[in-house]
N, C-alpha and C positions, 0 to 999 in steps of 0.2 A: 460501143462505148470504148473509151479509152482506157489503155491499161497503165500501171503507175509510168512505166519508162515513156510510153507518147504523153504522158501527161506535161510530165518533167522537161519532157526536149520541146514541147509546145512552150508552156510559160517560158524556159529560157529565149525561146525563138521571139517571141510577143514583146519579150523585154527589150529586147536588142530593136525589133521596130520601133519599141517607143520610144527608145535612146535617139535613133535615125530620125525618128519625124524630129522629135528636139533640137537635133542639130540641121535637120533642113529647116526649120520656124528660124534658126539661130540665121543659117545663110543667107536666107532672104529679105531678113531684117538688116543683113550687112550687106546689103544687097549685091553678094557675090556672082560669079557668072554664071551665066543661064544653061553651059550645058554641064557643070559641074552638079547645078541643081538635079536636071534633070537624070543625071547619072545616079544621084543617091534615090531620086524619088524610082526610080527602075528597079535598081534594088531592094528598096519595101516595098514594091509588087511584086517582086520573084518569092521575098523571103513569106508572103503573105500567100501565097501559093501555095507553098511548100507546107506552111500549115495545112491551108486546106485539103490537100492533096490526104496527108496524114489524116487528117479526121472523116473522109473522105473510103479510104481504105480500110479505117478501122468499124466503120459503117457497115459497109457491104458483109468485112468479116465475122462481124459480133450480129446487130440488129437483124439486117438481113438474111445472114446464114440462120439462122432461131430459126427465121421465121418461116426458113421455107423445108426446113428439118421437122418442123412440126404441121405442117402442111395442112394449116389452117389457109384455107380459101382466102377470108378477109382478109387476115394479117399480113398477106404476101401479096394481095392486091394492094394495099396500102404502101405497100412499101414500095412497091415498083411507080406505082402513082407520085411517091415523093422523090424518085430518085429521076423520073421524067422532068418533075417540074424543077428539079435542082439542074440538070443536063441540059433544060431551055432554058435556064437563068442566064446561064454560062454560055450562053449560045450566041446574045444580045451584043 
């Protein structure tokens, strides 16, 4: 789970993409040039990373650490089951 400050630095981060998609919908409507698009659209995948990355680490260290601190069999088998299927997603 996230704690107030990843909270905070996430929606500002989220904002700021929204702001960029805005102004790339804006670009392409002016139909400016193709690698200036592509420049910004690059950086709302880094900056959408970056979130991920975050929620990502804060996973392993809250959910996951529980669960393997209480060393329930299932709950840590679940967890690694989901952290597999998230590690193939990303794999694609």
């Amino acid at each position: 789970m996230l704690n107030e400050k990843q909270i905070e630095e996430n929606v500002k981060r989220l904002n700021k993409i929204e702001g960029q998609v805005r102004g790339i919908k804006k670009m392409i409507e002016n139909n400016r040039y193709c690698i200036d698009v592509l420049n910004q659209t690059k950086a709302i995948r880094s900056a959408i990373l970056k979130v991920e990355e975050i929620i990502l680490e804060s996973h392993l260290n809250t959910c996951v650490r529980n669960s393997l601190i209480s060393q329930d069999k299932h709950d840590i088998d679940e967890k690694i089951t989901e952290i597999m299927k998230t590690i193939s997603k990303y794999q694609k």
